[in-house]
N, C-alpha and C positions, 0 to 999 in steps of 0.2 A: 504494500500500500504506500500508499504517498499523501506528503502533507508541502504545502510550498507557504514559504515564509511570506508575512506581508511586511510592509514598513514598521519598522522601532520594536519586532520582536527578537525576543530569547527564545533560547535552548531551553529555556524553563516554561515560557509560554509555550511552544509547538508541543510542549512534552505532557501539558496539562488541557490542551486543545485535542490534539491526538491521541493522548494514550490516557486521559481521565488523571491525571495527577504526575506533581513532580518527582514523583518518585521513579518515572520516567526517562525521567532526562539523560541517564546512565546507558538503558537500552538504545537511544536514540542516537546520545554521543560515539556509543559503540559501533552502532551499525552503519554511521556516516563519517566515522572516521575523525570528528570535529572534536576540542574540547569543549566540557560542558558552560563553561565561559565567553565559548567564540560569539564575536560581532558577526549575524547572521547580515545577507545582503537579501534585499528585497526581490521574492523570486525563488529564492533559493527552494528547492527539491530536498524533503527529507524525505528518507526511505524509512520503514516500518514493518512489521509485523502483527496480524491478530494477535500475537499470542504477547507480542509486548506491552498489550492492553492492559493497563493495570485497574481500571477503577471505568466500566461499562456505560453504570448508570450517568455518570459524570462526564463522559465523552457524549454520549447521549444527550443530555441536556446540553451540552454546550454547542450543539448541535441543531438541536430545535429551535435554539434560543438564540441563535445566529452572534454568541457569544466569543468574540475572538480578541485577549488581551494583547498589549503590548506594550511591554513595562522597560524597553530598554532607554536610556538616559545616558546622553552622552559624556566620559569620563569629565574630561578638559572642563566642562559648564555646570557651575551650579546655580542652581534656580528656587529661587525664594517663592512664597505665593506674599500675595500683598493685595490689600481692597481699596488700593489707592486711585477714584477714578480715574486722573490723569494718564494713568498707565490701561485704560480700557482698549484705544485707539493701537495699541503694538500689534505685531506681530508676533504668532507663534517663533521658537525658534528656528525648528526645521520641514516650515509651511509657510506660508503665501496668506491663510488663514487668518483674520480676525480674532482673536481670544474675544469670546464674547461672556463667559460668565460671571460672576459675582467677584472670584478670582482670576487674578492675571500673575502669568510668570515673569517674574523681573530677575536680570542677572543680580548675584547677594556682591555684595562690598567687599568681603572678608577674604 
């Protein structure tokens, strides 16, 4: 089976998208050869197995529920949230995007 990476995901995300939990990530890493830390590129082909399925009902749902995380955040940039309106008008950092919620990313000082 196959799973293909989207933008700003981990080996952690595809591994609990495809295989129902992170306990996953090991089988994944294994069978593609990657470490469990690699900077995935968007696109990217993971191979799998049924039998690396750890957790059904949760592949399942995440499934139904058109649920696809992606938690990766770039080393180099750290990012504050702040309810400063002035800062409504920015841009995402790695989008074209509008931030339009309550909260907006601003680069931290420190």
């Amino acid at each position: 089976m196959q799973f293909i990476v989207s933008d700003r995901q981990t080996l952690l995300d595809a591994a609990v998208i495809a295989l129902g939990s992170v306990a996953g990530v090991f089988a994944l890493a294994q069978r593609n050869d990657i470490s469990i830390t690699a900077t995935l590129a968007d696109g990217l082909p993971l191979i799998f197995e049924l039998e690396d399925v750890v957790a059904p009902a949760v592949r399942s749902a995440y499934a139904v529920q058109h649920i696809s995380p992606a938690t990766d955040i770039p080393a180099p940039i750290i990012w504050s949230c702040s309810t400063r309106p002035e800062h409504a008008a920015r841009l995402s950092p790695r989008s074209s995007t509008p931030i339009t919620s309550a909260l907006w990313l601003t680069k931290s000082t420190k």
